[in-house]
N, C-alpha and C positions, 0 to 999 in steps of 0.2 A: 819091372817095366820093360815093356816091348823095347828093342833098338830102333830109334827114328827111319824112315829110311831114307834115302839119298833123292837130294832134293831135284824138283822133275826138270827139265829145261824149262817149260814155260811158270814155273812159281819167278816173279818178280824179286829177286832180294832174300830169296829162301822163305822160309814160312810168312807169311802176312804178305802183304804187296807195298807199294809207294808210301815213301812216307812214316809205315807204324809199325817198321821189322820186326826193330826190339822190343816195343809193346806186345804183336803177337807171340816171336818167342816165348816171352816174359810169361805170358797168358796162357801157350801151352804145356811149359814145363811144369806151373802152378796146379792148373789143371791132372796134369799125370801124376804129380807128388799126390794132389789132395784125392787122385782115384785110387792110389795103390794104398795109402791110407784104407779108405773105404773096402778093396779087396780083400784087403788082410784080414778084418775084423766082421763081414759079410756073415759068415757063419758061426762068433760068437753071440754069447746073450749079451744085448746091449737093453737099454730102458727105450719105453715108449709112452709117449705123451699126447693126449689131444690136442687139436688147433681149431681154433675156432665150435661152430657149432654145427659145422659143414659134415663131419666124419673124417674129414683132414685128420696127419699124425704130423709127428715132428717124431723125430727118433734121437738118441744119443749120437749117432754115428751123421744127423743132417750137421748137428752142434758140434761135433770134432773137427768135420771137413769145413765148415764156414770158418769156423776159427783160424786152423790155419791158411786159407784161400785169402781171407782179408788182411791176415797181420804179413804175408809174405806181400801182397799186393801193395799195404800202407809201407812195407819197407821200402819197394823200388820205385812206386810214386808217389812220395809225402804229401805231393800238392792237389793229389785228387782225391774225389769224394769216393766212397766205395758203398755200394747199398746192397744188403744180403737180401735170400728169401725169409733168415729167419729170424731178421729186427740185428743182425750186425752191424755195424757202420764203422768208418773210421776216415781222417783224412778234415781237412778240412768243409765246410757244408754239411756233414754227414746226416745233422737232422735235417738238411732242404738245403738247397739250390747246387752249385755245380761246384761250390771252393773255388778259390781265385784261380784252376788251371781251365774251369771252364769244360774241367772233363769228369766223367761218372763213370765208373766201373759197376756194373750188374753183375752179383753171383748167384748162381743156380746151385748150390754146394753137392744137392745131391736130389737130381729131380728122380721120381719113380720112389718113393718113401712108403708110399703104398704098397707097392709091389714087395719093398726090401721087407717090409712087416709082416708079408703071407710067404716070404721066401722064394721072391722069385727076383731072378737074379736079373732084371732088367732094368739100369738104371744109369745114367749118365752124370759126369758133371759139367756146368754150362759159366761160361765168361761172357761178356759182353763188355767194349768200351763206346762209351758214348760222347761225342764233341758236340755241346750245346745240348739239346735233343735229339740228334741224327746218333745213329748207330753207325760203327766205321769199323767195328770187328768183332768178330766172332767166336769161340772159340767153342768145341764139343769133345769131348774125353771118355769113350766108353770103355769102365774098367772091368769089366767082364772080357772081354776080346782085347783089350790094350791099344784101340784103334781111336787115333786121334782128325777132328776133324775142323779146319778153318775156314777163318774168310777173311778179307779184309775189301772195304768198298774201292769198286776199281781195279784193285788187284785179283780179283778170280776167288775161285773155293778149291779146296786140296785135301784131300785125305791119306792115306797110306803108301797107293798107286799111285798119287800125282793129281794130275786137276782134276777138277770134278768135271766132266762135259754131258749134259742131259742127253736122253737115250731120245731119239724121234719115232714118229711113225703111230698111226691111228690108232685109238684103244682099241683095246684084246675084243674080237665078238663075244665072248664069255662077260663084258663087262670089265669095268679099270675095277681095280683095286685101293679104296678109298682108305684116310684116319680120317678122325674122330677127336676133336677135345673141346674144353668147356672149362670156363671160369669156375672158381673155387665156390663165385657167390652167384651162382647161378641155382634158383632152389630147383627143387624136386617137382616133379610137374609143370615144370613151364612151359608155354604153349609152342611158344619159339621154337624151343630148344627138341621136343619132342617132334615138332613137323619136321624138322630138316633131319633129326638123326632116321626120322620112318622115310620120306623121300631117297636120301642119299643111299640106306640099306635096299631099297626094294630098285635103286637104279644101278645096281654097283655090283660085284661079284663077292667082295668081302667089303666089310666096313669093322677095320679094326679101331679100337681104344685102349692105347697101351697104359694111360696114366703116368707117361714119361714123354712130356712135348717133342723136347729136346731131342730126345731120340727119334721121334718119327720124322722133326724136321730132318734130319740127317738120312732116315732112309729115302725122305722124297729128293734130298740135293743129288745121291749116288745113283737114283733110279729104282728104285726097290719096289715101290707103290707109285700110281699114278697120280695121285692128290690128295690136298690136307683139307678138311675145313673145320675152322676152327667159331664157336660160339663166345664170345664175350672174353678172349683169354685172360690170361696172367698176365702181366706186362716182363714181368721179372725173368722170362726165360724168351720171350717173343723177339726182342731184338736182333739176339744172337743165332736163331732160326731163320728169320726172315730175312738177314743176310748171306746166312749161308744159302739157303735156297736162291735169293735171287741172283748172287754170284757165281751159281752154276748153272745159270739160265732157265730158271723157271719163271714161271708170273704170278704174282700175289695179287687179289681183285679184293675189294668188297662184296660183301654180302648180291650188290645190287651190280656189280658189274664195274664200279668206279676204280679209282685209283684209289690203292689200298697206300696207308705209309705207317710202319715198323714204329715211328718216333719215339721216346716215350713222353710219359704225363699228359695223355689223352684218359679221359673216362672208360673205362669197360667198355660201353658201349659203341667205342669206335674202334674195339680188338677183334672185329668178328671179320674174319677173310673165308677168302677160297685162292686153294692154290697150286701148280698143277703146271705139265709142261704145257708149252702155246697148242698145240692141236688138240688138248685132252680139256682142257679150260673153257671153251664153250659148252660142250655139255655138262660139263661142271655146275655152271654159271644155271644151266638151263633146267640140270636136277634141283639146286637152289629154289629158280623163282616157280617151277610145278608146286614144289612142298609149301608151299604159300598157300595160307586156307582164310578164307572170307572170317569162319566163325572166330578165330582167334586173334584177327588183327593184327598181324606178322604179315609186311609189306618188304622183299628184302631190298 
């Protein structure tokens, strides 16, 4: 594991902000345990499993890292609920509602499962605590590079270098640099889903899809890529993104330009954003509502 490094002057209270120090701590150092797990074993043979009817996998090494992510998580907070990506749970509530602290912890144990299966080394793990339905922390762990990245609402976003501060100034003439993601249960051929990924490529200079959320939210909080848009997402790793992004001053919109909100135990159908620093965000918004086509009935 990387050495943390010294905390920036403007982080509030060192990692996390007001309020959820030692929940972030807690979050992070969980996080770096259950990646270096993950690093260790990256290039043994481990088993692999279908999920669902999608083409989704689940791997030996999602089921290592969830396990220990949840039972260190149920050790330091007995009284909250904890929900995995892959049917973990522990804590009070854990098959539904919040446990009497009224708080949810989200695990991503090991987003990019895909990638880890074709051998590519691109994959993160993702925390998320949640008060009520409001997300209020964040936490991102990439154990390929050892670089850990937070939020906490209020308190700012932080990664290695210190805070996260969005880069300004009008997209590249060459085009921004767009991702790319999409619910698990999004089929194949969907009308939607196909106009906005041909829109967004033919407006954009790259239009990547990593099959690692988590990690493109993280490249849009430090500046890397211009904007995300996402189709129908997952819930299970969106929280913990769409805080981090908007803590380091980006904007999350709806499909249609509205006010977009992270919460969870919304339907799918209210996961789909666009997101993107303030000057880069109307074109965004504007590549969106062009990919709207009469024949398919996709109004964003």
């Amino acid at each position: 594991m990387n050495p943390r490094p010294k905390t920036d002057p403007g982080d509030p209270g060192g990692p996390g902000g007001p309020g959820f120090e030692a929940e972030c701590q807690a979050a992070v150092d969980i996080a770096e345990e259950a990646g270096g797990l993950l690093r260790s074993r990256f290039r043994r043979a481990f088993r692999i499993h279908p999920k669902g009817e999608d083409g989704d996998v689940v791997t030996e090494l999602d089921l290592l890292a969830e396990e220990l992510v949840t039972r260190r998580l149920a050790e330091r907070f007995p009284s909250d609920r904890v929900v995995a990506e892959e049917g973990g749970g522990t804590g009070p509530g854990a098959g539904g509602g919040n446990g009497p602290s009224g708080r949810t912890w989200l695990v991503d144990p090991l987003d990019g499962s895909n990638n880890v299966v074709v051998g590519l080394p691109v994959y993160v793990v993702g925390i998320a605590l949640c008060v009520g339905d409001e997300p209020v922390l964040g936490v991102v762990h990439d154990p390929v590079t050892g670089r850990t990245w937070r939020a906490v609402r209020g308190g700012g976003a932080f990664g290695p270098r210190g805070r996260l501060r969005r880069p300004s100034g009008p997209p590249a003439p060459a085009g921004p640099v767009l991702a790319w993601t999409q619910g698990h249960g999004v089929p194949a051929g969907d009308p939607v889903c196909r106009a906005l990924k041909e829109g967004l490529e033919a407006g954009s200079r790259r239009l990547l899809q990593l099959w690692a959320p988590l990690l493109t939210w993280s490249m849009l909080a430090r500046g890397d890529i211009d904007g995300f848009v996402g189709y129908r997402a997952e819930e299970i790793d969106l929280p913990a993104g769409c805080l981090l992004a908007a803590e380091a001053g980006l904007e999350i919109r709806r499909l249609d330009g509205g006010r977009f909100s992270g919460r969870i135990g919304q339907p799918d159908t209210a996961r789909s954003f666009v997101a993107g620093r303030p000057e880069v965000l109307p074109h965004l918004l504007d590549l969106v509502a062009r990919a709207a086509k009469p024949d398919d009935g996709f109004r964003p």
